[in-house]
N, C-alpha and C positions, 0 to 999 in steps of 0.2 A: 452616672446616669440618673437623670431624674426619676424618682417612683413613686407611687401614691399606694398606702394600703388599700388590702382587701380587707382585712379582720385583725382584729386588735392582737393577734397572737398568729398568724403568720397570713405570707400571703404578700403579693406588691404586683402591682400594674408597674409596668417598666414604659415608659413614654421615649417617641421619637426615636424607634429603634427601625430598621426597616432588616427582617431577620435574612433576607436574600446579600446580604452584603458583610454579613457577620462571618468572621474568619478567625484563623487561632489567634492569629494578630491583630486583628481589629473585632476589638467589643465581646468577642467570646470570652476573656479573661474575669471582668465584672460581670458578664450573666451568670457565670458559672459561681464566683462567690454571692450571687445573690441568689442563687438557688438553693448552695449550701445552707445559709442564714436564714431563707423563710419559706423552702419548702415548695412555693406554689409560684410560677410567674405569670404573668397574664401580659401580649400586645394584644393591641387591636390594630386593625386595617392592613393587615397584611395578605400580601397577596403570592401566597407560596403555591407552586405548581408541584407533582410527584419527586420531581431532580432537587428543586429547591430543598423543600421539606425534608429530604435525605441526608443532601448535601449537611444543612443545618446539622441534622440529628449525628451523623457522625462525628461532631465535633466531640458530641458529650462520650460518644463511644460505640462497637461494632452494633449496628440497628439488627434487634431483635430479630431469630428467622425460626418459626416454629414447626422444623421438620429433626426426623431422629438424628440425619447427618449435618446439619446446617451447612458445615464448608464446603456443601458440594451443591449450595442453592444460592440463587442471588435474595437479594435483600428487598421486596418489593411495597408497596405503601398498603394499608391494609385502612379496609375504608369498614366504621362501625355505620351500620347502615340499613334499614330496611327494603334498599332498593336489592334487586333479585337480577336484574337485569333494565335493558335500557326501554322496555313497554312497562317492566311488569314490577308493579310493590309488595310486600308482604301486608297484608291488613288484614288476614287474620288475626285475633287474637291467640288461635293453639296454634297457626303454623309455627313451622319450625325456627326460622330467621326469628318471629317474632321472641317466642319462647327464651332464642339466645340473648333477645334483648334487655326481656325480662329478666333476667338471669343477671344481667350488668347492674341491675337496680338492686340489686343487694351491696350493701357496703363491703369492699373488696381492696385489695391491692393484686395489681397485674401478676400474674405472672409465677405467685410463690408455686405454681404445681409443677412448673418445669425444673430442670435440674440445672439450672443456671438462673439465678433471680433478674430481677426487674431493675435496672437505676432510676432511668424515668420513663415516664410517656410523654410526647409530644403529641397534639392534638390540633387540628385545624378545622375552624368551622365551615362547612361549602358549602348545603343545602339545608333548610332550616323550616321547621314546622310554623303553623300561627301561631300555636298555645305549647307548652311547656317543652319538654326535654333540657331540660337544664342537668349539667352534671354537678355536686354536693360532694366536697372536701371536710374532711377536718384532719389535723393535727394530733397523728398520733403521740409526737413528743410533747404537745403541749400538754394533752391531757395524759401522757405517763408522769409529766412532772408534776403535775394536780393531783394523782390518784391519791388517795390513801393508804398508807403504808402497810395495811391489814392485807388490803388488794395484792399489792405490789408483790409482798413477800411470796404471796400462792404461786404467784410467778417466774416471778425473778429466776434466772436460771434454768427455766425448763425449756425444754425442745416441743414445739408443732408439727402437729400432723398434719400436710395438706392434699388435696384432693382434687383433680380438675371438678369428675363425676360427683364428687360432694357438694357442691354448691349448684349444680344444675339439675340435681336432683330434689334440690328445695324446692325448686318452679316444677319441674314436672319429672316425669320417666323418659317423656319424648326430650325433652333438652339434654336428659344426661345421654340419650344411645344415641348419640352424631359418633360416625368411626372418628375424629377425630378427638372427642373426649377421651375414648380410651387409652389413644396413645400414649397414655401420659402414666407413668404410676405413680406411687403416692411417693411424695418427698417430705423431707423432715427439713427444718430451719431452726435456728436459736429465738426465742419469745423478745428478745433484742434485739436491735440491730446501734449499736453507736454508730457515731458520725466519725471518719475515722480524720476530717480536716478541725474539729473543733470540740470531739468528746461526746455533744450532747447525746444522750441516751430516746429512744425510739421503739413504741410496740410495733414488733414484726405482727401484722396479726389479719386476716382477709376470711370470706364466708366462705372461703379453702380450705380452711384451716376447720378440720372433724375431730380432733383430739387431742390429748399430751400427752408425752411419754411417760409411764410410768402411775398413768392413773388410769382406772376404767375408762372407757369410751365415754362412757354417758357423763361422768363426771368432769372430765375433759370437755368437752363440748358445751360442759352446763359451765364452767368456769371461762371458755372463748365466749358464749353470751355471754356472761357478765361482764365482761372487757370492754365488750364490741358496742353495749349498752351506757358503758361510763363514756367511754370515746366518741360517744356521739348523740351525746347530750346538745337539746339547741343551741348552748351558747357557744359551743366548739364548731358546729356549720358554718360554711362560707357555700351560699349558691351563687352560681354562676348563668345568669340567664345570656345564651350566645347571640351575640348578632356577627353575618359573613364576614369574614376574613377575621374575626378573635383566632389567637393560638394561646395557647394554654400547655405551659410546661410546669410538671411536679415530680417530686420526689418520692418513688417509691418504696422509699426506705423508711422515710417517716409521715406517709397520709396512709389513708383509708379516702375512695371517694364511691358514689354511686348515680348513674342516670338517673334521671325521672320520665315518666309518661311521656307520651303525647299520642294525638290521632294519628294512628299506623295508616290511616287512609292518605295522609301526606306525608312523603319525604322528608326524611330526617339526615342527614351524611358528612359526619365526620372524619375527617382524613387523619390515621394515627397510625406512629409506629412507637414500638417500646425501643430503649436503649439498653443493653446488657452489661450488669455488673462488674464490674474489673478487680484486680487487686486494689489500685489506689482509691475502690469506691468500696473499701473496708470489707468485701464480700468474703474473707476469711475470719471475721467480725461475725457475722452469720451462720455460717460453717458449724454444723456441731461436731465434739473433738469427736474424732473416732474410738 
């Protein structure tokens, strides 16, 4: 497939794909090792409906379903979005939709508070502001292979703490107490994750993550800033400003990314589901030993 970067250290626009027609047999075998290799992919003008988008997303593996019993719920598209309903928007600043949004604008990876991690997200742009909302990636394995070795070692080897309520409690009290924040208790991950089709090594690391095992809280926490600050340094960004029909697949394994602003008075709506980690997507690679 033809592809054009994004960023000098990962990232590729994939051209001339139309993703409605991609099967395990046709074209899904090259996306997938191009996901492997740079993390981020980017089409544009695509035109994926709720089935499409699905149909797509199960390729990579069983689409994300955030209830206690999953096998007993269907899998349904999950729209990031300030819309409330089909009159009404969120434009406050404190309501609560919005609060969740602000909350996405912290550099994150999906998913580490559930007890099943993240493989990717699939994203699809539908409705779309004047001015900003752009989502900002970088590469967490680029910049583990850059860190400094001083860094590295503090690391290396330890286990994270993650937290749904930890990170929506940065934005406010009202973002952390949605019942659906709490379902979640805090889960532990490995500060690594390898690549398990090519080795490369990857910080596991999201503004879920409140601690490490076996240091104080506070000291934990002040060591995930430091990380989260080297990995996202400017020249590690890739923004991404959306125009309709952009899809945007990454690797949860190895990014960090976060929203940006925009006027909550106009619609914003992304259509997104996660994919859930499997064995062949090294998720015993993450596991910490018992």
């Amino acid at each position: 497939m033809r592809t054009t970067p994004l960023h000098d250290r990962f990232g590729v626009e994939i051209h001339d794909v139309d993703l409605r027609e991609v099967t395990a047999t046709n074209g899904y075998t090259e996306i997938r090792e191009a996901f492997e290799n740079h993390s981020l992919l980017f089409f544009r003008n695509q035109s994926l409906n709720d089935a499409s988008h699905l149909a797509f997303g199960r390729l990579f593996g069983p689409v994300e379903i955030r209830e206690k019993e999953p096998e007993k719920h269907e899998a349904v598209m999950s729209l990031v979005s300030n819309r409330l309903d089909d009159d009404t928007l969120a434009t406050q600043e404190e309501s609560r939709r919005v609060m969740q949004m602000k909350a996405n604008q912290l550099w994150h990876t999906d998913s580490t508070f559930l007890p099943w991690p993240a493989l990717a997200n699939i994203i699809a742009a539908r409705v779309l502001s004047s001015t900003g909302g752009q989502t900002e990636f970088v590469s967490t394995r680029a910049a583990w292979a850059d860190m400094p070795e001083d860094l590295r070692s503090r690391i290396r080897g330890r286990v994270l703490k993650h937290s749904y309520g930890h990170s929506r409690k940065r934005v406010s009290e009202t973002a952390a107490s949605e019942d659906f924040i709490a379902m979640w208790p805090p889960t532990v991950w490995n500060a690594i994750w390898p690549n398990p089709s090519h080795g490369a090594e990857a910080l596991y690391i999201a503004s879920h993550a409140y601690g490490v095992e076996g240091m104080p809280d506070d000291e934990g926490q002040a060591l995930i800033d430091e990380l989260t600050a080297f990995c996202t340094q400017p020249h590690y960004v890739y923004s991404h400003d959306y125009a309709v029909g952009d899809v945007l697949i990454w690797d949860e394994r190895a990014t960090m990314h976060r929203g940006r602003p925009w006027p909550y008075k106009e619609e914003r709506s992304l259509a997104s589901i996660c994919i859930t980690a499997g064995q062949a997507d090294g998720i015993e690679l993450v596991r910490p030993a018992a």
